[in-house]
Steps between C-alpha positions, in 0.01 A plus 500: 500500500313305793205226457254773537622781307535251206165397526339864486704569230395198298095630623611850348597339208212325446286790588672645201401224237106515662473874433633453139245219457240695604616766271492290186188387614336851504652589205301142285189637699501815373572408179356223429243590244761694283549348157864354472512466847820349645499379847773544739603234828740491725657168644729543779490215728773269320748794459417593895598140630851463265575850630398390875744181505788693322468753820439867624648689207406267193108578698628904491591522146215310392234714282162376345401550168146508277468227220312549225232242471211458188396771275112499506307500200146744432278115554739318744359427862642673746427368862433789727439252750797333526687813494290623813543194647904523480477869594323387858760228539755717473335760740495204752836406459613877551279540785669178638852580475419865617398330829725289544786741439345754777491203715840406463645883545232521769643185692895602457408892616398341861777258469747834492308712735317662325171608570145455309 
């Protein structure tokens, strides 16, 4: 696979560890005033850059997976905040890569001929 087709595979892949972030973060949201609560995260980026230097098909079989993070108690805080505040990160970074991607596909469709 070519310099560029690596790198929109490695975007695609990271596209897919942003939408299941944004997933667990919806899911704490909308449950975060449920007794015996138990959050959910998902950390992708280490796992993306080992699969990334081992090459194109370590970064194809690669899949993401939820963690299960603390059980929240009837009294404990929970900080709706701070889980808005990742949520809108994470939108950014999406948006981001999204843009970057269509660039990138934009940019090798004229360099083929193609038209826009």
């Amino acid at each position: 696979m070519n310099e560029e087709a690596h790198a929109i595979l490695v975007g695609a892949r990271a596209l897919d560890g942003l939408n299941m972030r944004m997933a667990a973060l919806a899911h704490n949201l909308a449950n975060a005033n449920t007794p015996r609560f138990q959050s959910v995260a998902v950390n992708f980026e280490e796992s993306l850059r080992v699969a990334e230097a081992k090459g194109d098909e370590a970064l194809k079989a690669l899949r993401f997976s939820f963690t299960a993070g603390p059980v929240y108690e009837a009294n404990d805080e929970r900080r709706i905040d701070l889980l808005i505040a990742d949520a809108s990160q994470t939108a950014m970074r999406y948006s981001a890569l999204v843009d970057m991607l269509g660039r990138r596909l934009a940019l090798r469709s004229i360099a083929l001929g193609g038209q826009r």
